[in-house]
ZAKOL-347500 format. One record per residue (C-alpha): residue in one letter; x, z, y. Coordinates in steps of 0.25 Angstrom, whole numbers, plus 5000, padded with zeros to 4 digits. Example, Ala and Ser with C-alpha at 12.3 -4.5 7.8 and 13.67 -1.06 7.14 Angstrom:
2
("A",(5049,5031,4982));
("S",(5055,5029,4996));
//
This chain:
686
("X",(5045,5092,5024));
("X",(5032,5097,5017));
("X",(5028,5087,5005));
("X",(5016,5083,5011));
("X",(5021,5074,5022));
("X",(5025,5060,5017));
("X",(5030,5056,5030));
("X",(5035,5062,5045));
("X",(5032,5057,5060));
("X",(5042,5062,5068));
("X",(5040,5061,5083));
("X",(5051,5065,5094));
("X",(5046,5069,5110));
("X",(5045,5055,5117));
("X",(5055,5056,5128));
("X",(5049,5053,5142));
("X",(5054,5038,5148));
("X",(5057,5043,5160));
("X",(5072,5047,5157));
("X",(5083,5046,5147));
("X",(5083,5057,5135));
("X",(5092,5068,5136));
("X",(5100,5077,5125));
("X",(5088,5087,5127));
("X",(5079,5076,5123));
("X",(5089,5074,5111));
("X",(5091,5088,5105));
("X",(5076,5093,5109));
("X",(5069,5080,5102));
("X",(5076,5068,5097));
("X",(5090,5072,5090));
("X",(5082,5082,5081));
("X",(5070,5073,5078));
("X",(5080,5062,5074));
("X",(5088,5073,5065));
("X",(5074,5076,5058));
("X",(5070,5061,5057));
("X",(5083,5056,5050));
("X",(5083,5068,5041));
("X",(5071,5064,5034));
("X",(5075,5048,5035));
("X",(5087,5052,5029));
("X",(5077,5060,5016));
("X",(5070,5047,5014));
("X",(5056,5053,5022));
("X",(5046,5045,5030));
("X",(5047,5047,5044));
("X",(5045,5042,5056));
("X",(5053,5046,5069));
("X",(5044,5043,5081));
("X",(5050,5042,5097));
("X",(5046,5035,5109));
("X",(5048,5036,5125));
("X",(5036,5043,5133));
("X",(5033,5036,5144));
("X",(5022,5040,5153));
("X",(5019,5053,5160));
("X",(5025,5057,5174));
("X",(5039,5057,5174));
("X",(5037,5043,5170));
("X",(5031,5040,5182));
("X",(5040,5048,5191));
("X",(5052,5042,5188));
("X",(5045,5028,5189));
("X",(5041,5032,5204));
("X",(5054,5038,5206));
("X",(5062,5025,5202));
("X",(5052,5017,5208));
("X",(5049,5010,5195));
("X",(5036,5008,5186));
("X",(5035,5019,5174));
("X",(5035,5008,5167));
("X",(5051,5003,5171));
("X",(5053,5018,5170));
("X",(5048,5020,5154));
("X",(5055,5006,5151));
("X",(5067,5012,5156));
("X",(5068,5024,5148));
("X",(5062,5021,5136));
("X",(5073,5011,5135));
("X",(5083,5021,5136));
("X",(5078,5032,5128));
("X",(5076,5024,5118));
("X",(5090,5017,5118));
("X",(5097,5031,5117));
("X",(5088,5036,5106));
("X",(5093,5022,5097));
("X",(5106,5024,5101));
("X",(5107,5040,5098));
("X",(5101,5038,5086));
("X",(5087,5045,5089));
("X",(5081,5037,5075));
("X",(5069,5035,5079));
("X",(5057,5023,5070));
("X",(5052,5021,5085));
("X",(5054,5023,5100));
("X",(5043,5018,5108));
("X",(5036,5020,5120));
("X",(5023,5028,5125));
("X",(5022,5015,5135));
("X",(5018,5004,5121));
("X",(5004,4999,5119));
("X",(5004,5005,5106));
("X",(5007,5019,5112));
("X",(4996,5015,5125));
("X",(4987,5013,5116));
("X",(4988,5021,5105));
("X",(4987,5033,5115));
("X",(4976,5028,5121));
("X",(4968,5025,5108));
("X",(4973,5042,5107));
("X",(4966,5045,5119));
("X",(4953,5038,5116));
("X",(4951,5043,5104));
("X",(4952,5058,5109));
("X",(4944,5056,5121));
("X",(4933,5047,5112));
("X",(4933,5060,5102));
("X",(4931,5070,5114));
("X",(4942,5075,5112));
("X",(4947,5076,5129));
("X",(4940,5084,5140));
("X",(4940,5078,5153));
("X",(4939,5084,5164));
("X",(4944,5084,5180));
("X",(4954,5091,5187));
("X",(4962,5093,5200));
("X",(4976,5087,5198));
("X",(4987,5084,5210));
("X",(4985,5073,5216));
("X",(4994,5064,5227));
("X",(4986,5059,5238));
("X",(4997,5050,5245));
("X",(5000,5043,5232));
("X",(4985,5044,5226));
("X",(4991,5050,5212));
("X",(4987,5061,5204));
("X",(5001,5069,5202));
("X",(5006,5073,5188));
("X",(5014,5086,5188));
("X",(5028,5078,5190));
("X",(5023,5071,5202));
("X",(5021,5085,5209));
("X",(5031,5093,5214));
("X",(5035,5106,5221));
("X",(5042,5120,5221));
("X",(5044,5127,5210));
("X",(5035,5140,5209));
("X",(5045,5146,5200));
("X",(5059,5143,5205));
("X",(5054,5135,5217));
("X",(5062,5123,5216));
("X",(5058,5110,5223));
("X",(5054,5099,5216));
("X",(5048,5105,5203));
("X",(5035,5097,5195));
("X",(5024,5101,5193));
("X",(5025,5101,5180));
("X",(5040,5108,5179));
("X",(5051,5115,5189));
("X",(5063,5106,5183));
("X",(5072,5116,5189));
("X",(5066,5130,5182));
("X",(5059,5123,5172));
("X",(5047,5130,5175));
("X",(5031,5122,5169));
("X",(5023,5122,5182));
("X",(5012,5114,5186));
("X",(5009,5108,5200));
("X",(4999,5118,5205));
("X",(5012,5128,5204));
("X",(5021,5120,5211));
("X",(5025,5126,5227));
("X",(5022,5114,5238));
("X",(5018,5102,5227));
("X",(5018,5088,5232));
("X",(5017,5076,5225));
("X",(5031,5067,5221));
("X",(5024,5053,5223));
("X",(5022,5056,5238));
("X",(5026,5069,5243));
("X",(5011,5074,5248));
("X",(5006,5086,5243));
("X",(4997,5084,5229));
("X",(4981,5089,5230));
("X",(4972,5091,5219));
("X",(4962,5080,5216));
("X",(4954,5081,5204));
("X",(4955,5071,5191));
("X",(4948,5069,5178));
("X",(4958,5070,5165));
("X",(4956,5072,5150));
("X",(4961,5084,5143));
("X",(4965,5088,5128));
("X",(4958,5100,5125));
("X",(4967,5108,5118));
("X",(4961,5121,5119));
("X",(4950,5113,5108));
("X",(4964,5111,5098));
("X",(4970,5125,5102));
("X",(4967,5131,5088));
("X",(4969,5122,5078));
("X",(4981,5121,5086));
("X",(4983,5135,5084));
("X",(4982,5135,5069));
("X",(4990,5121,5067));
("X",(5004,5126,5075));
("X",(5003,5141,5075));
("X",(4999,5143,5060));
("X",(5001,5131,5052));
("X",(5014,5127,5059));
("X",(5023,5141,5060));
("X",(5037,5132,5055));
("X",(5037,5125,5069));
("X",(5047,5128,5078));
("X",(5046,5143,5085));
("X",(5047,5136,5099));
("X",(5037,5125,5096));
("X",(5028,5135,5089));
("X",(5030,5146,5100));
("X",(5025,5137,5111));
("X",(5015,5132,5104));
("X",(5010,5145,5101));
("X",(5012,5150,5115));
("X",(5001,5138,5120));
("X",(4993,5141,5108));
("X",(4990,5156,5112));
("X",(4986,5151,5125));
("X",(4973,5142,5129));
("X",(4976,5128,5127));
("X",(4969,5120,5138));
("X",(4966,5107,5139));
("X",(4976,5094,5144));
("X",(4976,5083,5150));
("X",(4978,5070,5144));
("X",(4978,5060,5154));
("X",(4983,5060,5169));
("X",(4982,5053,5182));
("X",(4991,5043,5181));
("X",(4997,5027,5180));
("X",(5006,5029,5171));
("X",(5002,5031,5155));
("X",(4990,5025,5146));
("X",(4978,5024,5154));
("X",(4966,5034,5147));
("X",(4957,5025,5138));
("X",(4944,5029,5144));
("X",(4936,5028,5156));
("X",(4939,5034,5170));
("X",(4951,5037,5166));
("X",(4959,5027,5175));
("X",(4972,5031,5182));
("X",(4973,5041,5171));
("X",(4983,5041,5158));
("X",(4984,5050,5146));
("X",(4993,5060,5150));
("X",(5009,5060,5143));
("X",(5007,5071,5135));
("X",(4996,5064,5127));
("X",(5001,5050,5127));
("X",(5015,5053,5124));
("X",(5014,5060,5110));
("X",(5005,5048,5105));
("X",(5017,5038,5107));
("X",(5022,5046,5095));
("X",(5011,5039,5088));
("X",(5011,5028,5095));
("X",(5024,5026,5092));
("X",(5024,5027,5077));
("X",(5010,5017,5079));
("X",(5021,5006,5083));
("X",(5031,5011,5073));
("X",(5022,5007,5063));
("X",(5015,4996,5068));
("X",(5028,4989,5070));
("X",(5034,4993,5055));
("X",(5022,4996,5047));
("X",(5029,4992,5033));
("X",(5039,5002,5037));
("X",(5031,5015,5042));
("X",(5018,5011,5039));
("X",(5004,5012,5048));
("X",(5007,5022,5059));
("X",(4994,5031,5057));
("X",(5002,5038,5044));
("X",(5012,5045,5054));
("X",(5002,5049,5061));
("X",(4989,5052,5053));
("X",(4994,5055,5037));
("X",(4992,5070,5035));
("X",(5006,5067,5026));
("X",(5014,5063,5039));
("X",(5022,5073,5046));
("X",(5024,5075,5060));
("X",(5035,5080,5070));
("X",(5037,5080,5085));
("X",(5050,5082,5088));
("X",(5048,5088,5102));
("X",(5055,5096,5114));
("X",(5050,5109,5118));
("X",(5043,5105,5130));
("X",(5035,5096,5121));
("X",(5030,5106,5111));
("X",(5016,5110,5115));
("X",(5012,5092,5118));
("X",(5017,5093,5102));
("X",(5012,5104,5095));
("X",(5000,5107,5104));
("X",(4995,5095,5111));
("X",(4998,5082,5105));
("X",(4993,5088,5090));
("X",(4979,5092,5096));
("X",(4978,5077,5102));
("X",(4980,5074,5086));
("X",(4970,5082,5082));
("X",(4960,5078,5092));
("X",(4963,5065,5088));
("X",(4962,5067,5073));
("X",(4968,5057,5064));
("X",(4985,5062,5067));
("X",(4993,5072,5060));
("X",(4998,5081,5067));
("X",(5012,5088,5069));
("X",(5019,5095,5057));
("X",(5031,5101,5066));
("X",(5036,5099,5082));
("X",(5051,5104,5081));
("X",(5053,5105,5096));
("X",(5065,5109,5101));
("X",(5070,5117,5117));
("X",(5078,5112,5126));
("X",(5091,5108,5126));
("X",(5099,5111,5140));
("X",(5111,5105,5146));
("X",(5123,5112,5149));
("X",(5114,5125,5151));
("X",(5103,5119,5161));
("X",(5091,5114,5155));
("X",(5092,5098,5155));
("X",(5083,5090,5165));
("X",(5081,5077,5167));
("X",(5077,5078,5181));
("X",(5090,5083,5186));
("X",(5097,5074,5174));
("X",(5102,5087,5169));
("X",(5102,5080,5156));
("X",(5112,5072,5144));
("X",(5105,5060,5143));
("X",(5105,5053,5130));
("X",(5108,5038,5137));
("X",(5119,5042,5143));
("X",(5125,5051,5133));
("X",(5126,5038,5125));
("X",(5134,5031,5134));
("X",(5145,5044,5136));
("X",(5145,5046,5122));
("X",(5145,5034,5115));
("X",(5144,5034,5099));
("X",(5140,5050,5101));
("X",(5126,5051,5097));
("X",(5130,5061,5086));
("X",(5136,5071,5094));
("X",(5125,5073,5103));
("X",(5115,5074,5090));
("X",(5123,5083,5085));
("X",(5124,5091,5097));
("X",(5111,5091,5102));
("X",(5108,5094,5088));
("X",(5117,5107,5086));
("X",(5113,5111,5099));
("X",(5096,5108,5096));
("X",(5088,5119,5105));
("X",(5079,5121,5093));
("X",(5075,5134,5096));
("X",(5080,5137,5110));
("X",(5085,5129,5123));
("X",(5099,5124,5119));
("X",(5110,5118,5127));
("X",(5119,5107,5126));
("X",(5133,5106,5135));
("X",(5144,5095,5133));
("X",(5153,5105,5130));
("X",(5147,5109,5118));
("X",(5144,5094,5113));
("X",(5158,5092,5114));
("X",(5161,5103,5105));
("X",(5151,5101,5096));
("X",(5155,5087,5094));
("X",(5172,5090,5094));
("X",(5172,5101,5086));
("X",(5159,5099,5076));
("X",(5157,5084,5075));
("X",(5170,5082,5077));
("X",(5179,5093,5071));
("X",(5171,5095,5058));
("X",(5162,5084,5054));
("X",(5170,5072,5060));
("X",(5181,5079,5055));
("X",(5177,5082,5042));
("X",(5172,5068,5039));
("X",(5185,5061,5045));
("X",(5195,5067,5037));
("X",(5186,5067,5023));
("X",(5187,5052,5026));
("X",(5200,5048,5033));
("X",(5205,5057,5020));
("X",(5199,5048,5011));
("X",(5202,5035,5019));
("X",(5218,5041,5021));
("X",(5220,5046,5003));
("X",(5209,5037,4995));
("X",(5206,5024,5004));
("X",(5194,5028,5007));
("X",(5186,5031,4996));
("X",(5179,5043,4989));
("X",(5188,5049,4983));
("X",(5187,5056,4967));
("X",(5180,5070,4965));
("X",(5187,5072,4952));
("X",(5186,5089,4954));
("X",(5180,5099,4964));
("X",(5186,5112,4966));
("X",(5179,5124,4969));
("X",(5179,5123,4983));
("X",(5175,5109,4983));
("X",(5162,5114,4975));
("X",(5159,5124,4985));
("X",(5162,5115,4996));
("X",(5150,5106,4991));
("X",(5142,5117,4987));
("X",(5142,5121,5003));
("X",(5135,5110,5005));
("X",(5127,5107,4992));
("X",(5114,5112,5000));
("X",(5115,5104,5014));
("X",(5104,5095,5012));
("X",(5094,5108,5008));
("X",(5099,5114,5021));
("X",(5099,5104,5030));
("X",(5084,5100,5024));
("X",(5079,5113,5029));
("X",(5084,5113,5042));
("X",(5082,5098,5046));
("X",(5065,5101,5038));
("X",(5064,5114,5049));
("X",(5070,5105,5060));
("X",(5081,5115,5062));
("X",(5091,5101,5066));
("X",(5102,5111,5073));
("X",(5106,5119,5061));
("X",(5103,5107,5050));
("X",(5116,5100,5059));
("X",(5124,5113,5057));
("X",(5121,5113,5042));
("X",(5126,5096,5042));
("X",(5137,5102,5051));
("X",(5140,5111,5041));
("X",(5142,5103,5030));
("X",(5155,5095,5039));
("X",(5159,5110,5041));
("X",(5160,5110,5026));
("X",(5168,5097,5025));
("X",(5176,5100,5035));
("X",(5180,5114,5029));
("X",(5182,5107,5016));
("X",(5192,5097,5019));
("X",(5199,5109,5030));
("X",(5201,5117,5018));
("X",(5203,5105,5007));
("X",(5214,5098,5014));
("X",(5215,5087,5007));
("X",(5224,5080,5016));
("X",(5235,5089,5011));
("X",(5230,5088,4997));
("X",(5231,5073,4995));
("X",(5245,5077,4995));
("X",(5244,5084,4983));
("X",(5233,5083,4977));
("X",(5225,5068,4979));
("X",(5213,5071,4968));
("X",(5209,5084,4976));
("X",(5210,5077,4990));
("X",(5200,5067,4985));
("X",(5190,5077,4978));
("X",(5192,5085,4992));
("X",(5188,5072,5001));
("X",(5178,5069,4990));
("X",(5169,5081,4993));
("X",(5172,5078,5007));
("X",(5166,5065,5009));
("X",(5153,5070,5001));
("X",(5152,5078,5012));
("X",(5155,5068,5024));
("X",(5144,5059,5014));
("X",(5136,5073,5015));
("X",(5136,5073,5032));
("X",(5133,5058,5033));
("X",(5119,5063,5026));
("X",(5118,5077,5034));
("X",(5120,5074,5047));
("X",(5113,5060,5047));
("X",(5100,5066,5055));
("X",(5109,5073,5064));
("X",(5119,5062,5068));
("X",(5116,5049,5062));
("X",(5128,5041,5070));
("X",(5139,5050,5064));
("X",(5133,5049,5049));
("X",(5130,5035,5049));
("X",(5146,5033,5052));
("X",(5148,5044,5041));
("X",(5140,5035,5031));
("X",(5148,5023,5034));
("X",(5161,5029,5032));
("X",(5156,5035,5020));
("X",(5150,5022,5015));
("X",(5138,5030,5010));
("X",(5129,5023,4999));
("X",(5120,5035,5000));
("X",(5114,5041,5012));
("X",(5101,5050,5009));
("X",(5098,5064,5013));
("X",(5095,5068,4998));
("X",(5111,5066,4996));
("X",(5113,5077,5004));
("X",(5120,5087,4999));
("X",(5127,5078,4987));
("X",(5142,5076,4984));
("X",(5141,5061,4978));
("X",(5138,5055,4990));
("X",(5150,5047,4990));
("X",(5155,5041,4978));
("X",(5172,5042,4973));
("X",(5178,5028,4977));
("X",(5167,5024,4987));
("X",(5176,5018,5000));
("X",(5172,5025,5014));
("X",(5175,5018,5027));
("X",(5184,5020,5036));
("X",(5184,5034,5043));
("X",(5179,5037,5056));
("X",(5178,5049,5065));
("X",(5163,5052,5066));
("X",(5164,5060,5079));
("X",(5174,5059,5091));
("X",(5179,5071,5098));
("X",(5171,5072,5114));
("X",(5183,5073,5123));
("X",(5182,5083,5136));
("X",(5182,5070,5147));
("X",(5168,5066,5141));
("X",(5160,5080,5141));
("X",(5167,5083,5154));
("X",(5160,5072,5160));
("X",(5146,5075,5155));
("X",(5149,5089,5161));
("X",(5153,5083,5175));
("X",(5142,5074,5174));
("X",(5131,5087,5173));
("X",(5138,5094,5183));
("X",(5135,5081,5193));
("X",(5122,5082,5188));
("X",(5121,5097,5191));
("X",(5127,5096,5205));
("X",(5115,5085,5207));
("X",(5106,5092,5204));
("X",(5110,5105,5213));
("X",(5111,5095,5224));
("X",(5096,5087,5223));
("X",(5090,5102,5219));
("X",(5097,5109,5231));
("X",(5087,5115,5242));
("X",(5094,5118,5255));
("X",(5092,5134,5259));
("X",(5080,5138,5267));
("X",(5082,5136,5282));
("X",(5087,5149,5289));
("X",(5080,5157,5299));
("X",(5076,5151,5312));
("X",(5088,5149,5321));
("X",(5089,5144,5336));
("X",(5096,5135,5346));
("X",(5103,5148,5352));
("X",(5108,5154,5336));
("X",(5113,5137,5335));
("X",(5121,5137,5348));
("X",(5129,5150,5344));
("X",(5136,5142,5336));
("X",(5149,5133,5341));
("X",(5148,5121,5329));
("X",(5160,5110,5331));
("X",(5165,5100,5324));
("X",(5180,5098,5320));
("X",(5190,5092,5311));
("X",(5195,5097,5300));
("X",(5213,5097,5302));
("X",(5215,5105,5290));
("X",(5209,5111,5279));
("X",(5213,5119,5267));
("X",(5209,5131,5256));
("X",(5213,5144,5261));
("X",(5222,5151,5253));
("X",(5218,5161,5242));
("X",(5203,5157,5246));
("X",(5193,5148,5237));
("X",(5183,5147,5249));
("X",(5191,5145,5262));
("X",(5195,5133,5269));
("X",(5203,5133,5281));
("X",(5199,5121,5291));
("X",(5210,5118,5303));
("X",(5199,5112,5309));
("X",(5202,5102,5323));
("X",(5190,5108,5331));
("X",(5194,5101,5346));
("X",(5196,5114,5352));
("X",(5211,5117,5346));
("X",(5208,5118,5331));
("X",(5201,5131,5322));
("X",(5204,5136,5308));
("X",(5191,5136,5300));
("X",(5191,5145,5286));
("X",(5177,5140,5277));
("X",(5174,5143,5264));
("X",(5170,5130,5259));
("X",(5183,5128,5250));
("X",(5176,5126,5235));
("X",(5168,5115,5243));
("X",(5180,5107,5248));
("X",(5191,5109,5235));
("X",(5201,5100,5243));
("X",(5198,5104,5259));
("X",(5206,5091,5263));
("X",(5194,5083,5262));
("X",(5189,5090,5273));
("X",(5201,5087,5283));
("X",(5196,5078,5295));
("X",(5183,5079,5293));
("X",(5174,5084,5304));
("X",(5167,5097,5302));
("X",(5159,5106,5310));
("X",(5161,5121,5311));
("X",(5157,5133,5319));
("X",(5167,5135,5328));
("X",(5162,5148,5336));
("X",(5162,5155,5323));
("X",(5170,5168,5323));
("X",(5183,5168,5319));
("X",(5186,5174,5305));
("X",(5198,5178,5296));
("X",(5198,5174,5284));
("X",(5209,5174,5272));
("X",(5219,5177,5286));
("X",(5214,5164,5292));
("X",(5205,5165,5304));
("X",(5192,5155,5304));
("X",(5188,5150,5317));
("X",(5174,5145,5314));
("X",(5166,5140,5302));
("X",(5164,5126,5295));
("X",(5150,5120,5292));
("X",(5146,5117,5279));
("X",(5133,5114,5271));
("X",(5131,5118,5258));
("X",(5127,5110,5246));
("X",(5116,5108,5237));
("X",(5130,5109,5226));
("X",(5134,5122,5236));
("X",(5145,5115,5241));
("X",(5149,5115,5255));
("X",(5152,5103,5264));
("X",(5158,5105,5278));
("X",(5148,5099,5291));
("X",(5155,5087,5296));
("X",(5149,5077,5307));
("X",(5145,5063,5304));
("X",(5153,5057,5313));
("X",(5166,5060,5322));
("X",(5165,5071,5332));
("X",(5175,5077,5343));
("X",(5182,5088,5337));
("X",(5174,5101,5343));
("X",(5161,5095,5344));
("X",(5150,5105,5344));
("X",(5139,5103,5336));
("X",(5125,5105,5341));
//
């Protein structure tokens, strides 16, 4: 970090309270911001780590209407559980509050007015949607329609969820309103804008000239905004639910999300500080001191509020710093589909919590190996499992438990003598001797993914150690050079409790313990005295247990539910055939019949043979409905209907006097037509 900065604000995305957080949450914002944040805890650095729930805006509001409760019950709700799992997975933030706080309320408003007293909004009218049944002028997310791009029903005006395509309501094919159903009109509105075309080139030269080491995404699509025209936006909107602009004329109206929610960063820290000014002081120097460093930890659909937006509402205001780096991650999928909370396509933190109990280190280090850092990544349980039994488990669980059950089974516990190293135990040191100088540079660069592999690294060097020392077959021989062997090894168990304390706290904190560390600081780093000959550890326990097939099974059948749900409520039924009349109807002879007998037709995957009780002597019906019906005994005695004056066919050597009908489902299966009730055998339908 550059000398000048005697302190670092680090802020991560607030999370909308409208829904649980999700592993894309975790691995695109929250895991690597708490990584960063503990690191320089752990150096002895002044910082601050800033988080809160969102808690206006539409969605907000939807959900509230939907459930047919206040926004209010809705934000309480979430909030709530948000931030339980953050506590309780370890997400180490100095406060988690709320954008609904009279400190944020006001605090935001106070923003507002100082902009609009120093002229720094246009206002202006304009035509927006509006709902004449329910007397409402209609954010995006309150207008539907068909997609214009892959004309799926239902899309936002804001975003198709199902091809993920940006599109505003204008685009939309045959929009209406979700509150009533009626068709939106235009009505004209009076709103206040940010004009960033007036910060467009300071803009320019701050992100493109002075800050060249950001991230190429981040830099990219700020670049990409840059080389356009950048308009003016909207900071307020026709709506209850937010904080009411401060001025006049301005009723019904409250700032827009986009502008209150990145103030509850400051906000925040406001009632941080208010509430623990011995400990972090008055607020106004995380915020105001040209010696304070600032970071966003961010998603990539957050970058340009971030880099572009937020930082001109700073300057326009004039008394903040502004941001030093936004190290914005992509998206991170689930099980090769993109994750969406709408069609709960997602691995929500809560829950995971309760499946997983005791787990929270595998899923950091996970989403953490797995980081879409440059590029869309993908998370599968498969590969969790795996990456838990055969890394966390297999080398440094492994490592760790056999350095310490050794010592605990030949020298009761305590650290043994180093009386001589041999060459091999010099060069095993020496292979690590520089960790703390390359995990520096990668966790300074907020490269988290390959700083993991390089602590990783150091239990593949233990592991290798002891694999090659054997010093389980030593102690038969030769006790001095078993304990110089598990020695070194514990420096290096001491070693991991250190490196991999940003990355999973649970796991290193239990480390500790067992290694009744006296000294814990990351400038130890590296050393080989952290554990002095005779100091007694505790009692040995595994650090990680082994994920067993039963559990991931069920998180795989539990997507494939989720899957088949969401097949069945998107399903459209196929456009309605050409025009038919009474006369093409009464060709066909339709009956109803029982079914006497049914079975799969031999050496066939499609066919079922139907003995079917048809009141007029009986028919054999082959139908190719077999992958629908695995066990066709479930369809003896029901009542089916059929074509009965269909022509007769031969198929597989059997001849097939007429035709079953089915209907096909949104899931493509095929269920077989039965009547509601009992009818005679033979029956005609009509």
């Amino acid at each position: 970090m550059d000398k000048k900065f005697k302190r670092t604000t680090v802020t991560s995305a607030l999370p909308y309270a409208n829904g649980p957080v999700h592993i894309g949450h975790l691995a695109g914002v929250y895991v690597p911001a708490d990584i960063y944040v503990r690191y320089l805890r752990l150096k002895g650095e002044d910082v601050i780590f800033i988080g809160g729930s969102d808690e206006h805006g539409v969605p907000v509001t939807i959900r509230a209407k939907k459930e047919g409760i206040t926004p209010q019950d809705v934000v309480d709700r979430y909030h709530k559980i948000i931030k339980d799992s953050f506590k309780e997975f370890g997400i180490s933030f100095d406060i988690y509050s709320r954008t609904t706080s009279n400190v944020h309320h006001k605090l935001a408003s106070d923003f507002f007015r100082t902009l609009y007293d120093k002229g720094e909004f246009i206002e202006k009218s304009c035509e927006q949607y509006y709902d004449e049944e329910a007397k409402q002028f209609l954010a995006d997310r309150y207008i539907v329609g068909e997609c214009p791009r892959c004309h799926a029903q239902g899309a936002y005006g804001d975003q198709c969820e199902k091809c993920g395509s940006t599109l505003s309501p204008e685009e939309l094919i045959n929009p209406v309103s979700k509150l009533s159903g009626a068709k939106p009109v235009k009505k004209e509105t009076k709103h206040w804008f940010l004009p960033l075309n007036k910060h467009q080139d300071w803009l320019k030269k701050w992100i493109l000239e002075d800050h060249k080491e950001w991230r190429s995404n981040v830099y990219g699509q700020c670049k990409s905004w840059l080389d356009m025209d950048l308009l003016p936006r909207a900071v307020t909107r026709d709506l209850e639910w937010g904080i009411p602009v401060p001025v006049e004329g301005a009723e019904g109206k409250v700032l827009y999300v986009w502008f209150d929610a990145p103030i509850g960063y400051i906000s925040n820290t406001k009632e941080l500080c208010d509430a623990n000014p011995e400990k972090y002081g008055k607020w106004e120097k995380w915020w105001k001191e040209e010696d304070t460093r600032l970071i966003h930890f961010i998603g990539k659909d957050n970058i340009v509020f971030h880099c572009i937006v937020f930082p001109a509402m700073l300057k326009a205001e004039g008394s903040y710093i502004l941001p030093d780096n936004v190290p914005s991650n992509e998206f991170l999928n689930l099980e090769g589909d993109k994750i969406s909370t709408s069609r709960n396509w997602a691995v929500w933190l809560n829950e995971y919590l309760v499946d997983f109990p005791g787990k929270q280190d595998t899923l950091r280090y996970v989403l953490t190996a797995n980081a879409p850092e440059t590029k869309d990544n993908d998370f599968t349980w498969k590969d969790f499992q795996a990456r838990n039994n055969n890394e966390l488990v297999a080398i440094y669980g492994n490592f760790v438990n056999r350095a310490l059950v050794l010592t605990q089974k030949y020298f009761d516990g305590h650290v043994p003598a180093l009386n001589e190293m041999t060459d091999y135990d010099k060069a095993t040191l020496q292979e690590f001797a520089d960790v703390k100088e390359r995990l520096e540079q990668l966790l300074d660069n907020f490269k988290f993914r390959d700083a993991q592999k390089e602590a990783m690294n150091l239990a593949r060097i233990g592991n290798k150690y002891l694999a090659e020392t054997e010093p389980w077959k030593l102690s038969k021989t030769d006790m001095e050079r078993t304990a110089a062997i598990l020695h070194i090894a514990l420096q290096i168990a001491a070693n991991l409790a250190i490196a991999f304390e940003p990355f999973l706290p649970f796991s290193s904190e239990k480390l500790r313990q067992m290694l009744n560390m006296s000294s814990f600081e990351w400038n130890n780093l590296g050393r080989i005295d952290l554990l002095k000959t005779g100091d007694q550890l505790e009692k040995p326990e595994l650090l990680f247990e082994k994920i067993e097939d039963e559990a991931i099974d069920g998180q795989i059948q539990r997507l494939e539910r989720i899957k088949k749900e969401n097949e069945v409520s998107n399903w459209q039924p196929e456009p309605i055939h050409g025009e038919s009349t009474i006369d093409d109807f009464s060709k066909l002879d339709i009956r109803v019949g029982t079914v006497l007998e049914c079975q799969k037709v031999k050496k066939s995957d499609k066919l079922l043979q139907f003995k079917i009780d048809d009141g007029l002597g009986g028919r054999t019906i082959l139908s190719g409905i077999a992958k629908s019906y695995p066990d066709p005994q479930e369809l003896v005695g029901k009542q089916i209907c059929f074509v009965a004056n269909f022509p007769v066919r031969k198929m597989m050597g059997i001849e097939s006097q007429g035709m079953i009908l089915s209907a096909v489902n949104a899931d493509g299966n095929l269920s077989v037509i039965t009547p509601s009730r009992t009818i005679a055998n033979g029956a005609e339908v009509g």
